[in-house]
gemmi code that builds the backbone of each chain (N, CA, C; Angstrom):
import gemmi

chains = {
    "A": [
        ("UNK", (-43.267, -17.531, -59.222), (-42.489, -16.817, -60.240), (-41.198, -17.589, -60.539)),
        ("UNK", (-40.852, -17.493, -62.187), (-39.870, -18.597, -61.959), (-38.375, -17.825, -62.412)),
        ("UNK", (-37.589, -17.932, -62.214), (-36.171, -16.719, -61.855), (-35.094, -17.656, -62.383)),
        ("UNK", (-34.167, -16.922, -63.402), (-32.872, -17.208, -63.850), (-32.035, -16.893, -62.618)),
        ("UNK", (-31.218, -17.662, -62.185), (-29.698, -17.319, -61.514), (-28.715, -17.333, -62.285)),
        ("UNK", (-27.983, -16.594, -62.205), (-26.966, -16.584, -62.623), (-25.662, -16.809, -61.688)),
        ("UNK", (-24.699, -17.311, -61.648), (-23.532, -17.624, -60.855), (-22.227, -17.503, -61.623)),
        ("UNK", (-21.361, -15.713, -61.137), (-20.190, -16.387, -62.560), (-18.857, -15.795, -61.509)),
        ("UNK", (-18.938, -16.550, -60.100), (-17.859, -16.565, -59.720), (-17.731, -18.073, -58.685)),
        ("UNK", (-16.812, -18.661, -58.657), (-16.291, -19.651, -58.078), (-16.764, -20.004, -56.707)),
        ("UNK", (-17.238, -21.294, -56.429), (-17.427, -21.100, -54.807), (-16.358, -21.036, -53.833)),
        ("UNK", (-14.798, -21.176, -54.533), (-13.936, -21.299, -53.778), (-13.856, -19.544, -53.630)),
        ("UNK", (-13.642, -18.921, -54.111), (-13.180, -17.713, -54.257), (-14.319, -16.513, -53.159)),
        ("UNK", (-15.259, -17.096, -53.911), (-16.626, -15.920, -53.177), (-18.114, -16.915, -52.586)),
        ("UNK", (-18.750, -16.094, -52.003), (-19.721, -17.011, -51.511), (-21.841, -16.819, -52.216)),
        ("UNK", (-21.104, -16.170, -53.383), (-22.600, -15.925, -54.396), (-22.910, -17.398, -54.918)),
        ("UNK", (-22.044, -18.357, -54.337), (-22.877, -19.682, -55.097), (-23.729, -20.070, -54.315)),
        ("UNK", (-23.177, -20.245, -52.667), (-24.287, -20.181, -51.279), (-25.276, -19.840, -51.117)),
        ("UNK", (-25.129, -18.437, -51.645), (-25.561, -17.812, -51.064), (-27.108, -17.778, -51.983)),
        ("UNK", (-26.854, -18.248, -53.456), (-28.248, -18.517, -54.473), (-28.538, -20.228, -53.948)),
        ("UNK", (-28.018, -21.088, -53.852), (-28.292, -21.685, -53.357), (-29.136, -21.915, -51.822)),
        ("UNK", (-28.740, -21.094, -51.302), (-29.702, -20.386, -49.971), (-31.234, -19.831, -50.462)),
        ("UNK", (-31.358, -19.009, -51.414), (-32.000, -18.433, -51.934), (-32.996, -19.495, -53.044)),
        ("UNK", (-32.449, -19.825, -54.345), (-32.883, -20.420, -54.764), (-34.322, -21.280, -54.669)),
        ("UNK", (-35.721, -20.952, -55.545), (-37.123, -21.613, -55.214), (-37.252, -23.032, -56.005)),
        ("UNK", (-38.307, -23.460, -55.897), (-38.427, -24.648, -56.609), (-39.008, -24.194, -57.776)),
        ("UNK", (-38.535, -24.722, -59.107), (-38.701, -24.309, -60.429), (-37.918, -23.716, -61.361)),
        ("UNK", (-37.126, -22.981, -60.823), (-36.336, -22.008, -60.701), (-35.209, -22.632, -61.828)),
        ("UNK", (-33.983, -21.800, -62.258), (-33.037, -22.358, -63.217), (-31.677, -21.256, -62.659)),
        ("UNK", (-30.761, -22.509, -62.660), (-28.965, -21.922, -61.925), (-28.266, -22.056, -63.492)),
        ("UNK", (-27.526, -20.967, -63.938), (-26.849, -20.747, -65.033), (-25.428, -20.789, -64.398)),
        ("UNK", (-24.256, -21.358, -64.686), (-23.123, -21.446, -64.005), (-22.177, -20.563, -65.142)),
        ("UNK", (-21.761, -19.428, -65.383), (-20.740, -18.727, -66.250), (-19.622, -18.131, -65.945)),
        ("UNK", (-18.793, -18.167, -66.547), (-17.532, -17.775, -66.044), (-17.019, -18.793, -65.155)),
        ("UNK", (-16.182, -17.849, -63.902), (-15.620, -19.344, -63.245), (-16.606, -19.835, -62.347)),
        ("UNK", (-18.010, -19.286, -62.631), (-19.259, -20.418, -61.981), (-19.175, -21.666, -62.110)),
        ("UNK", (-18.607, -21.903, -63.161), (-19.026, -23.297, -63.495), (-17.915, -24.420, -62.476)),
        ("UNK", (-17.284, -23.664, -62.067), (-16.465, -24.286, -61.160), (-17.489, -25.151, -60.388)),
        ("UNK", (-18.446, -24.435, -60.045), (-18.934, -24.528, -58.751), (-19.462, -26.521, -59.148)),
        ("UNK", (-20.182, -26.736, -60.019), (-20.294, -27.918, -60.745), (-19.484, -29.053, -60.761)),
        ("UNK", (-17.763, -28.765, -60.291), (-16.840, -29.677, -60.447), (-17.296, -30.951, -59.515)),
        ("UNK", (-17.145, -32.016, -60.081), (-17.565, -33.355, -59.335), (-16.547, -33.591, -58.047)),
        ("UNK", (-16.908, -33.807, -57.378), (-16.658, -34.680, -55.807), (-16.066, -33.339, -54.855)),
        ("UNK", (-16.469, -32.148, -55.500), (-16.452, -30.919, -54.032), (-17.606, -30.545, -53.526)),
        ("UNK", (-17.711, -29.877, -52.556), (-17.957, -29.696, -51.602), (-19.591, -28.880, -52.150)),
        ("UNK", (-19.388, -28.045, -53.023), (-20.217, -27.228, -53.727), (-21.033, -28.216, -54.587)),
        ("UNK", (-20.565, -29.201, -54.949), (-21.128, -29.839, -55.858), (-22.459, -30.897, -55.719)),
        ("UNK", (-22.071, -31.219, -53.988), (-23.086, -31.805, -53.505), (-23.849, -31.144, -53.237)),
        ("UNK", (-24.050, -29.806, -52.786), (-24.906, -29.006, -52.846), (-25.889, -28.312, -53.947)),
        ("UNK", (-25.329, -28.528, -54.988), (-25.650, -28.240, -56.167), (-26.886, -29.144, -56.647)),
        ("UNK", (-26.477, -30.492, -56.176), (-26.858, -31.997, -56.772), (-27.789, -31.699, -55.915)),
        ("UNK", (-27.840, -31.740, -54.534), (-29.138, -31.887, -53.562), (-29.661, -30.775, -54.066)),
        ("UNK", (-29.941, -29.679, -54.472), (-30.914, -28.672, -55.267), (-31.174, -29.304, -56.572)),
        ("UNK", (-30.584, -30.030, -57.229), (-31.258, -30.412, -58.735), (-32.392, -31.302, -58.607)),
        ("UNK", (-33.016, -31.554, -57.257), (-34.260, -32.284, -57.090), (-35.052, -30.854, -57.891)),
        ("UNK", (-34.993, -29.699, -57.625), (-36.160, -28.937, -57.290), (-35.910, -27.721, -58.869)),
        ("UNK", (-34.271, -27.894, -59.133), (-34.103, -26.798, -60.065), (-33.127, -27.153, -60.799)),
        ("UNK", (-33.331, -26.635, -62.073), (-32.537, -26.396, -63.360), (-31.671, -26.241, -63.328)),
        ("UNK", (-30.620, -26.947, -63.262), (-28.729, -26.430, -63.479), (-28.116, -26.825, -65.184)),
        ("UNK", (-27.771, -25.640, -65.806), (-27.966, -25.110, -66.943), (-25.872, -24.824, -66.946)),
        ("UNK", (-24.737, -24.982, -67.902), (-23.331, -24.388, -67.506), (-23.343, -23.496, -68.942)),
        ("UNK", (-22.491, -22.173, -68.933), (-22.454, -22.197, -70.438), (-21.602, -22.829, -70.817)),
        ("UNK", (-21.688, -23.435, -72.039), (-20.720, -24.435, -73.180), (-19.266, -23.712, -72.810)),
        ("UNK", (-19.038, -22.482, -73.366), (-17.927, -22.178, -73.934), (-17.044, -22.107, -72.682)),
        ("UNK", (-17.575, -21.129, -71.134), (-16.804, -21.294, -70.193), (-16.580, -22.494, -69.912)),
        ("UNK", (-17.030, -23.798, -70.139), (-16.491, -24.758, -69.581), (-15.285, -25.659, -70.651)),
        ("UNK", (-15.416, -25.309, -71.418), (-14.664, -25.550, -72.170), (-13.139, -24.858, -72.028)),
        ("UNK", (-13.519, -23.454, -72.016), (-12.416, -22.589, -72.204), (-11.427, -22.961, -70.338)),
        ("UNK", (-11.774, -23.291, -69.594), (-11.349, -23.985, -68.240), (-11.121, -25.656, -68.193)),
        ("UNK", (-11.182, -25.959, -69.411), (-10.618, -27.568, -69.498), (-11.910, -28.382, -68.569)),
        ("UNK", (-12.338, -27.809, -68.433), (-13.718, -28.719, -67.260), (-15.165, -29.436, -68.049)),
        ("UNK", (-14.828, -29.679, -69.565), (-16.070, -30.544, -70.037), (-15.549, -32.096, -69.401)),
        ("UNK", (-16.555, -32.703, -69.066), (-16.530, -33.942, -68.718), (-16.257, -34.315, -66.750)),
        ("UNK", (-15.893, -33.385, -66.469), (-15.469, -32.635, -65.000), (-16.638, -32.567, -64.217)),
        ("UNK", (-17.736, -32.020, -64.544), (-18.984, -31.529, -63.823), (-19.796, -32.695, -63.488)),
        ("UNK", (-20.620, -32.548, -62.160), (-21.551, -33.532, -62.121), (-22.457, -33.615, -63.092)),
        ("UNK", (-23.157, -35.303, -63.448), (-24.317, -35.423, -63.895), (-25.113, -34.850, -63.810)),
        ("UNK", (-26.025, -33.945, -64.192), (-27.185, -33.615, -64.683), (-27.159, -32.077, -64.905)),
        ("UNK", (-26.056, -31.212, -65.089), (-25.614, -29.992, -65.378), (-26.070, -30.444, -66.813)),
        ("UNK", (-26.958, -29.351, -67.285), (-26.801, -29.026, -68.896), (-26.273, -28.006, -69.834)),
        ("UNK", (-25.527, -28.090, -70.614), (-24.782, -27.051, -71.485), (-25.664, -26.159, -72.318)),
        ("UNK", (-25.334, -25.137, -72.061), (-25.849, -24.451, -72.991), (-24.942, -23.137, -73.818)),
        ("UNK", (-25.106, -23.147, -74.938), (-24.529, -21.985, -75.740), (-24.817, -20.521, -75.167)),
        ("UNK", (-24.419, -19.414, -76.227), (-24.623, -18.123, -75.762), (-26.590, -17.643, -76.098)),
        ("UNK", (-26.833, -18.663, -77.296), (-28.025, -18.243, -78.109), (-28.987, -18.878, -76.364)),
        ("UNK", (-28.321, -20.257, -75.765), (-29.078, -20.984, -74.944), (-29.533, -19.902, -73.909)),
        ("UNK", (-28.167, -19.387, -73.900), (-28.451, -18.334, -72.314), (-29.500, -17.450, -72.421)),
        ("UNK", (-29.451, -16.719, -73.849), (-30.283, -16.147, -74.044), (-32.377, -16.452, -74.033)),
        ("UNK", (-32.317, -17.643, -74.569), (-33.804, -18.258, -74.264), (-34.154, -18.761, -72.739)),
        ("UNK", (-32.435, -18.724, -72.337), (-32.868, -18.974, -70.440), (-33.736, -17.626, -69.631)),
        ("UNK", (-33.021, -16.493, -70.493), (-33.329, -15.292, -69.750), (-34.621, -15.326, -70.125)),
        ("UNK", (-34.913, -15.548, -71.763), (-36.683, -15.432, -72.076), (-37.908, -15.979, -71.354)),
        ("UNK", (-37.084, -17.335, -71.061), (-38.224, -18.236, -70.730), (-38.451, -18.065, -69.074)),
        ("UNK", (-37.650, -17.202, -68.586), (-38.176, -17.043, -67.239), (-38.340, -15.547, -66.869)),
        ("UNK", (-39.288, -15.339, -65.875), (-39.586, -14.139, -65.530), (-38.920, -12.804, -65.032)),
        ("UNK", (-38.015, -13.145, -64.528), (-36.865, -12.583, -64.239), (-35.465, -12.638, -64.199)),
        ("UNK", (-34.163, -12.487, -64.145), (-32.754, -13.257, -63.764), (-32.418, -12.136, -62.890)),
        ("UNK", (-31.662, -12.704, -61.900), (-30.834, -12.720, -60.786), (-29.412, -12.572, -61.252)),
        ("UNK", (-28.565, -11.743, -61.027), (-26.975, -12.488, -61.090), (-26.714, -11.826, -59.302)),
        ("UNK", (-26.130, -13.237, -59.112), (-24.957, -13.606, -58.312), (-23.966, -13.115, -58.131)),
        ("UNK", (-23.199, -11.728, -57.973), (-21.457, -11.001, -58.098), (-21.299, -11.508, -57.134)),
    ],
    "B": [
        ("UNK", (-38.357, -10.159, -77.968), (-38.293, -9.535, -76.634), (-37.435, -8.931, -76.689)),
        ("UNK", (-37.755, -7.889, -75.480), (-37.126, -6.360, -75.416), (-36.456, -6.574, -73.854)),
        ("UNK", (-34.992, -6.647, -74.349), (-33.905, -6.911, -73.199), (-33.093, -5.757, -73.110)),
        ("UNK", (-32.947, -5.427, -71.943), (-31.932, -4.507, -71.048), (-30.224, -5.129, -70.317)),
        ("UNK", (-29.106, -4.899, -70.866), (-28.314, -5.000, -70.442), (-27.237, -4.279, -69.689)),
        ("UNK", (-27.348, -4.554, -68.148), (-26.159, -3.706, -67.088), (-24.712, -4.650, -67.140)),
        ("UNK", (-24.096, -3.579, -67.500), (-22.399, -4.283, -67.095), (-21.292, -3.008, -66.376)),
        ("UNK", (-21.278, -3.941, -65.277), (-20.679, -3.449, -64.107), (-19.529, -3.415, -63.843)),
        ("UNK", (-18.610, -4.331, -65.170), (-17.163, -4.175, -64.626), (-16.457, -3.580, -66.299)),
        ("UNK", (-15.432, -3.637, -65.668), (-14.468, -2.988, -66.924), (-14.027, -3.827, -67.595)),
        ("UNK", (-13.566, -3.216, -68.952), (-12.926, -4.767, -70.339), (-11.395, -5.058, -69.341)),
        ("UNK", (-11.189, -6.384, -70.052), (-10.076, -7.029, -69.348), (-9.571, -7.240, -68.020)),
        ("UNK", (-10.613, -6.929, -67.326), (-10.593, -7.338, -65.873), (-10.627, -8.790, -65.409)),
        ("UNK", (-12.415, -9.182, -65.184), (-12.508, -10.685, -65.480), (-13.206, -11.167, -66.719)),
        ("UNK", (-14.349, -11.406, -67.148), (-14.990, -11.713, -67.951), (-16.197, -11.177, -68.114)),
        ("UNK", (-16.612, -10.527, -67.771), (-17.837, -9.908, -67.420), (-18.237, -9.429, -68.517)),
        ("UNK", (-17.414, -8.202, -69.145), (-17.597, -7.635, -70.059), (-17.746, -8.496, -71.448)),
        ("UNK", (-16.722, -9.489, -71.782), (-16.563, -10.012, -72.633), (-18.200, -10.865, -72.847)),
        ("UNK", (-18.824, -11.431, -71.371), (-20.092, -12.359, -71.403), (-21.393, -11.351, -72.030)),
        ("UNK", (-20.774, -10.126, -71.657), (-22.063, -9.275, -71.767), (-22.130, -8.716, -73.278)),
        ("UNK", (-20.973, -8.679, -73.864), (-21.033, -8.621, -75.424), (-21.650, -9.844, -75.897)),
        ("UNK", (-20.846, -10.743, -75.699), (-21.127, -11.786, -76.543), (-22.632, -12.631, -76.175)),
        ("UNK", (-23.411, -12.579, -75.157), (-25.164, -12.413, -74.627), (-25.526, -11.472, -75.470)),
        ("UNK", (-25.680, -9.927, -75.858), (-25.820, -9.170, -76.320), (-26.257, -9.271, -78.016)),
        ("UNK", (-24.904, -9.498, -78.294), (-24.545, -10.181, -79.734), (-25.786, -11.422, -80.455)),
        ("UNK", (-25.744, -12.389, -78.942), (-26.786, -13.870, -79.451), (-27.994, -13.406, -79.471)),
        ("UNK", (-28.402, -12.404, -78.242), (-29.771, -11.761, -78.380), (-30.672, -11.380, -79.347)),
        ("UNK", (-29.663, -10.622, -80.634), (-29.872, -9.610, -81.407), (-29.900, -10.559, -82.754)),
        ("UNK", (-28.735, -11.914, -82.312), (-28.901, -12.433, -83.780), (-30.329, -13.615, -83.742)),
        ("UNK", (-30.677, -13.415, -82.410), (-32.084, -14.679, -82.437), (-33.357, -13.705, -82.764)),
        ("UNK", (-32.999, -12.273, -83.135), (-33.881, -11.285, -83.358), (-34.676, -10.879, -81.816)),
        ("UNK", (-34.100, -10.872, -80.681), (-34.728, -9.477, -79.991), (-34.208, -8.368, -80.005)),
        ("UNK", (-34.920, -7.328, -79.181), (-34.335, -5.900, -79.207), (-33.360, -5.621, -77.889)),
        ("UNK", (-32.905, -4.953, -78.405), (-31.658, -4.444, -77.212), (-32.036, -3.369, -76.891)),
        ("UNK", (-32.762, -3.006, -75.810), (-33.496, -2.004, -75.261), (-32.063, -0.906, -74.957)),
        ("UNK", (-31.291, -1.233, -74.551), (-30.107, -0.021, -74.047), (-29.041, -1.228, -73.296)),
        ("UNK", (-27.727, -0.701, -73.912), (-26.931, -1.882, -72.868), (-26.644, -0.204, -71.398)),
        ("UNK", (-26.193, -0.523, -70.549), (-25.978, 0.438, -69.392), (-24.312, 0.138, -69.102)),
        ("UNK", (-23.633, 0.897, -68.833), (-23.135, 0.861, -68.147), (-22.048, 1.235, -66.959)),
        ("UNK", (-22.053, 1.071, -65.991), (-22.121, 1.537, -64.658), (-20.757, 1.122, -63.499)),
        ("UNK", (-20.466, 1.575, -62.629), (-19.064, 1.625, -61.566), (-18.200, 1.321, -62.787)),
        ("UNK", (-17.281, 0.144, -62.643), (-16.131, -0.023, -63.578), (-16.408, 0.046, -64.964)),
        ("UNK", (-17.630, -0.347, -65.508), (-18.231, -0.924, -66.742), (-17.639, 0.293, -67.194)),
        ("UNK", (-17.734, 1.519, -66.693), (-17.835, 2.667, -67.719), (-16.737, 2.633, -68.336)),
        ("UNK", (-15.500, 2.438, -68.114), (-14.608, 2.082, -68.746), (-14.405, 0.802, -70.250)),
        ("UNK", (-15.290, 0.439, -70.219), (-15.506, 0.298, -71.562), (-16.022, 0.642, -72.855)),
        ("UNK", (-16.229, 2.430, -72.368), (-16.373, 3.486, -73.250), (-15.174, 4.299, -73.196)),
        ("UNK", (-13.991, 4.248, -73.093), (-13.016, 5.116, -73.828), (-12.420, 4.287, -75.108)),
        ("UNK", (-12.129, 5.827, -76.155), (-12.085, 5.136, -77.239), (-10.104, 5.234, -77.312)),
        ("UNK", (-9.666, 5.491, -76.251), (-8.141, 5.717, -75.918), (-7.050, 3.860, -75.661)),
        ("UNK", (-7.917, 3.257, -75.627), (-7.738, 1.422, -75.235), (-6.470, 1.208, -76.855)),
        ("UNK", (-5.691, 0.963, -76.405), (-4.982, 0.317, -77.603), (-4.423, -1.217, -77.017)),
        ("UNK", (-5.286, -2.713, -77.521), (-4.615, -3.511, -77.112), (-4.171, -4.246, -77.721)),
        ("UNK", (-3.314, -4.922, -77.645), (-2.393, -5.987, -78.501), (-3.096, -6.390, -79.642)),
        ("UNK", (-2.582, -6.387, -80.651), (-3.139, -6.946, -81.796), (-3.628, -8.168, -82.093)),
        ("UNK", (-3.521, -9.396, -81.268), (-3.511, -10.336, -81.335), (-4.561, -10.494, -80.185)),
        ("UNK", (-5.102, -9.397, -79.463), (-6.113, -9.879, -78.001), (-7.647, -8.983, -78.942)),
        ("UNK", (-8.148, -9.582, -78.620), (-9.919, -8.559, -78.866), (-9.500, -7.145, -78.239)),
        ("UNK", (-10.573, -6.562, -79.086), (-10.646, -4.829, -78.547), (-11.983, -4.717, -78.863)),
        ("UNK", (-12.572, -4.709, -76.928), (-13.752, -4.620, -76.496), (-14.000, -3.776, -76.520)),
        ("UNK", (-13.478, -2.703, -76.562), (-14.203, -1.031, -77.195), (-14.923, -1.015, -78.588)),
        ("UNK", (-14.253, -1.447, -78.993), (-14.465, -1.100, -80.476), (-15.118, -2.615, -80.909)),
        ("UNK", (-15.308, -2.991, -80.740), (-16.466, -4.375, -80.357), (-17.819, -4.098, -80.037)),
        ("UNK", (-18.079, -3.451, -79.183), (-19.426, -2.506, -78.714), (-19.665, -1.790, -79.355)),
        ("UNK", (-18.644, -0.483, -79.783), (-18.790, 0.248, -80.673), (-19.515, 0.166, -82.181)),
        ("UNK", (-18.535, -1.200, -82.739), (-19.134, -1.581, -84.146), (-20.651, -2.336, -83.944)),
        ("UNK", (-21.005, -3.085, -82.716), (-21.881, -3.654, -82.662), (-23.132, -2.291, -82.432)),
        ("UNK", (-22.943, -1.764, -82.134), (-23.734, -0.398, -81.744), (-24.180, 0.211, -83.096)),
        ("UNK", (-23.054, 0.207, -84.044), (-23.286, 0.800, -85.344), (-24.304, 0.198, -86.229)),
        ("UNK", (-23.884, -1.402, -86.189), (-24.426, -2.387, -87.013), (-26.048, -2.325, -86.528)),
        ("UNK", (-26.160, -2.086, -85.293), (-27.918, -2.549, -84.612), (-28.200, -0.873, -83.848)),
        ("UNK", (-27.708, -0.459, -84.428), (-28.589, 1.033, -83.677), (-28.370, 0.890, -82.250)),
        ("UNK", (-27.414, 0.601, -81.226), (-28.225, -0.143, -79.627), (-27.645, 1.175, -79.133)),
        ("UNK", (-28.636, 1.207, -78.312), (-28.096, 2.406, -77.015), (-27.211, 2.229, -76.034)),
        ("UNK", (-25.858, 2.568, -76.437), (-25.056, 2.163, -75.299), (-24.440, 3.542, -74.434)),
        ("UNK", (-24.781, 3.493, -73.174), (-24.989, 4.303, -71.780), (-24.377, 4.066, -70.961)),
        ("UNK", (-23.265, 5.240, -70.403), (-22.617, 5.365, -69.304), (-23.016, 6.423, -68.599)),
        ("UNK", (-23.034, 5.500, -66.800), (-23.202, 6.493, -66.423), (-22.572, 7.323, -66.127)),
        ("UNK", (-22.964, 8.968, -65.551), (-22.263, 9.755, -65.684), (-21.291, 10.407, -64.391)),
        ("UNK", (-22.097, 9.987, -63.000), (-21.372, 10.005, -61.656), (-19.814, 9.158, -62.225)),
        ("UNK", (-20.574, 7.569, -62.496), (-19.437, 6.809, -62.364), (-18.392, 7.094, -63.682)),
        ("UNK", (-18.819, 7.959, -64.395), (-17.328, 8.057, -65.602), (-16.726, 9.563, -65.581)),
        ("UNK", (-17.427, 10.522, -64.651), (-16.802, 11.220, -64.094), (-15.287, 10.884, -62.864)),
        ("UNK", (-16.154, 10.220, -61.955), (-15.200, 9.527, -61.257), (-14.115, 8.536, -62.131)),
        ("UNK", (-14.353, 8.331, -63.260), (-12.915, 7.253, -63.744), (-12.232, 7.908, -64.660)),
        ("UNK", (-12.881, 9.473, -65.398), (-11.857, 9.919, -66.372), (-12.707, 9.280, -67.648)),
        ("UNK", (-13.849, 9.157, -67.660), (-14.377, 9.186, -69.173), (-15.301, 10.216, -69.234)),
        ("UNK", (-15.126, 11.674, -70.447), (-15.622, 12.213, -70.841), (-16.090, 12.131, -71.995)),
        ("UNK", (-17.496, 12.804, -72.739), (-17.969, 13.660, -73.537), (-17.344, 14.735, -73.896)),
        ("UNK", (-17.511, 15.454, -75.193), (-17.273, 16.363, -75.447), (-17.720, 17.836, -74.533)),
        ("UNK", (-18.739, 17.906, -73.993), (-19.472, 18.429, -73.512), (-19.109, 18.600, -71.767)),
        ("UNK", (-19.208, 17.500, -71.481), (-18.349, 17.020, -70.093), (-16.887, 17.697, -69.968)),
        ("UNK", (-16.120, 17.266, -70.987), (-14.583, 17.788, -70.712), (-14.849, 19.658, -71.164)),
        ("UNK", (-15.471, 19.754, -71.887), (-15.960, 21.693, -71.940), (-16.339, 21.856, -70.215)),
        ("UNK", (-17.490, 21.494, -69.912), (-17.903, 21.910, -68.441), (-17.235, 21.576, -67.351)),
        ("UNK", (-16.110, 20.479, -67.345), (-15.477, 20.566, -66.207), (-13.841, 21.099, -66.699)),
        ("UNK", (-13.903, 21.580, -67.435), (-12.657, 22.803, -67.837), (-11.470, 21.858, -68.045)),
        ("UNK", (-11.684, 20.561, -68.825), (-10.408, 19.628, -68.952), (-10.071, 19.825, -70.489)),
        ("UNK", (-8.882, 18.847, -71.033), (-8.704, 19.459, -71.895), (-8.578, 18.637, -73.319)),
        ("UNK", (-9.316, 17.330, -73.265), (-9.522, 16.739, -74.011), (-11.159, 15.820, -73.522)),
        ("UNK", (-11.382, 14.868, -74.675), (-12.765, 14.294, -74.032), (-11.935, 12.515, -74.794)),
        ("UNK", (-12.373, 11.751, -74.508), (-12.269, 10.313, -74.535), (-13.596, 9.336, -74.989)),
        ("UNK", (-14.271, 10.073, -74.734), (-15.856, 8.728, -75.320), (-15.621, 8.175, -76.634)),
        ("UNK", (-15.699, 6.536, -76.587), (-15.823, 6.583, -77.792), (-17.023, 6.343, -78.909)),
        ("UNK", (-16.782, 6.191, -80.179), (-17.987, 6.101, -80.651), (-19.188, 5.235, -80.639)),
        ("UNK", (-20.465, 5.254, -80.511), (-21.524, 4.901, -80.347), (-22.016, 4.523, -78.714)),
        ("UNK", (-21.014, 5.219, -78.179), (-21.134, 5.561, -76.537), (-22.061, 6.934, -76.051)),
        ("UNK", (-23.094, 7.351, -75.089), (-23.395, 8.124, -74.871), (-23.417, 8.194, -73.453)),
        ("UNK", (-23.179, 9.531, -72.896), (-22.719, 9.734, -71.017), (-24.273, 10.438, -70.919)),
        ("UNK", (-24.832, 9.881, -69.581), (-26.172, 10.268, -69.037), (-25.995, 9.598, -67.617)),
        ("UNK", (-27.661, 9.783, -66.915), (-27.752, 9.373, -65.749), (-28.086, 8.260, -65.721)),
        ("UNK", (-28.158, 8.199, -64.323), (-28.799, 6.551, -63.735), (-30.274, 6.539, -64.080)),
        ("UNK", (-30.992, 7.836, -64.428), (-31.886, 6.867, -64.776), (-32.352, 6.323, -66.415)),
        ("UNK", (-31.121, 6.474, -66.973), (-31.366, 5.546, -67.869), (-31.423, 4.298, -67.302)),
        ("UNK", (-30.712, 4.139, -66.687), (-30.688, 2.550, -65.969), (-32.214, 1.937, -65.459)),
        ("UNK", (-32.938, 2.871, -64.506), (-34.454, 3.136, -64.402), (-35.354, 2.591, -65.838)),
        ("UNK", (-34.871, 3.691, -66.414), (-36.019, 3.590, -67.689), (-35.767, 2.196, -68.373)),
        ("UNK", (-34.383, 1.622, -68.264), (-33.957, 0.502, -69.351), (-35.240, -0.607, -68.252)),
        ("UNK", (-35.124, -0.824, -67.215), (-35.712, -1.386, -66.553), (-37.325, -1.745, -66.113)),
        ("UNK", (-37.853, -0.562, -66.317), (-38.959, -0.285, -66.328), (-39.730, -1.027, -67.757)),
        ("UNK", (-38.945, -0.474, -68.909), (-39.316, -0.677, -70.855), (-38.918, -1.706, -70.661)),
        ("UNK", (-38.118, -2.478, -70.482), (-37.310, -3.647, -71.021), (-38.097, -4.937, -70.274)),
        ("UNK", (-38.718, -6.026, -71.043), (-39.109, -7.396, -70.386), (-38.187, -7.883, -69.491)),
        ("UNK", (-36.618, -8.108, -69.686), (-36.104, -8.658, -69.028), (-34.712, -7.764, -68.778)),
        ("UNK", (-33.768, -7.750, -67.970), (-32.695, -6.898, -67.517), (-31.500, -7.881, -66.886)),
        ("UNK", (-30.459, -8.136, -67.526), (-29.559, -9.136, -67.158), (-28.548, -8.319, -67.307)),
        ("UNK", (-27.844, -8.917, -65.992), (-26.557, -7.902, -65.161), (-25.302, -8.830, -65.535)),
        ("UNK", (-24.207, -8.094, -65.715), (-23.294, -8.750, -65.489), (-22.288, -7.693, -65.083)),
        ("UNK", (-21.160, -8.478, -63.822), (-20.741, -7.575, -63.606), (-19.080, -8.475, -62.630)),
        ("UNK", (-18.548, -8.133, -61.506), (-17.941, -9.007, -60.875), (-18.263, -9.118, -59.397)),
    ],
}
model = gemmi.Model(1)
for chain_id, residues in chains.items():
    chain = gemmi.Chain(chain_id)
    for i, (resn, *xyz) in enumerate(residues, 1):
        res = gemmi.Residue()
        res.name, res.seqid = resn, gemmi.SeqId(i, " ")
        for name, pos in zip(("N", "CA", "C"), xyz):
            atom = gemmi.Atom()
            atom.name, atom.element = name, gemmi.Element(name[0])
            atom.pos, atom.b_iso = gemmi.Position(*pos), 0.0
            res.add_atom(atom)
        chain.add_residue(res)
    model.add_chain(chain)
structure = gemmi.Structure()
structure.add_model(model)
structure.setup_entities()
């Protein structure tokens, strides 16, 4: 079964990024919103963790939160942006979503 | 597709609310249905129609509200949790002997299991909350 995550709080702050990352299957797709997208920032701690799961799964940021946090260009390689319309065909195209509080 | 939306926190808190309009909003303009937005603990607070905010900031009441008007959507609070915060119905503030009511428009107070039913009908059910 293949499952939206959602993540829209910080890994510094709370531990729902771990803790989907713990969770997280192969196939699967990580949506980073709000101050999720933190979690993406290049050379922390979260980020390598992030990267060692993008063997197996989809890491997806929305556009606008990362923008609206000064963090385009910030995130590791292979995070993809997506709009609000994007998020929405994320939720379609998979069987279920998850959020992360 | 026929989507269900829970939002769990209140306007101007963190963002929650604001993600869950504006998801909501993209849903409807890529043409699916908005099965019922829900909402529940803090969320309910984004059904009083008493919010006056700065003129210059969004007013997420009345944001839902008009969006509710424009697309018919069922928007649902529950009723434990907007008892507990001070959002009434007309009906509500009659039966618990208060002396005004606060809902605002295109808001309706019910149970959790609307939340059930949105879930059950709805293909997909995306939460947002804090």
């Amino acid at each position: 079964m293949t499952m939206l995550h959602t993540i829209n709080k910080s890994p510094f702050e709370r531990n729902a990024f771990d803790s989907c990352l713990t969770h997280v299957k192969k196939g699967s797709a990580i949506l980073l919103i709000e101050d999720g997208v933190y979690g993406a920032t290049q050379g922390t701690a979260g980020a390598t963790k992030l990267a060692a799961a993008m063997k197996d799964v989809a890491v997806y940021a929305l556009q606008a939160d990362v923008e609206m946090r000064g963090m385009q260009g910030r995130l590791i390689d292979g995070v993809k942006l997506v709009d609000y319309g994007g998020f929405v065909d994320l939720v379609t195209q998979h069987q279920n979503t998850q959020a992360w509080l | 597709m026929k989507l269900a939306v829970l939002v769990n926190e209140g306007p101007y808190t963190h963002q929650a609310s604001d993600t869950a309009y504006l998801f909501t909003r993209a849903a409807l303009e890529k043409g699916h249905e908005i099965f019922r937005v829900f909402f529940y603990h803090d969320g309910v607070n984004n059904g009083t129609r008493l919010t006056v905010p700065p003129q210059d900031d969004r007013n997420i009441v009345k944001r839902w509200t008009e969006l509710a008007e424009k697309h018919k959507l069922d928007l649902v609070v529950c009723i434990a949790a907007a008892q507990r915060r001070g959002i009434l119905d007309e009906n509500e503030a009659k039966r618990q002997g208060k002396d005004a009511n606060n809902i605002a428009p295109g808001f309706r107070i019910s149970g959790l299991g609307q939340l059930i039913e949105a879930g059950i009908q709805a293909d997909r059910l995306v939460t947002f909350g804090d």
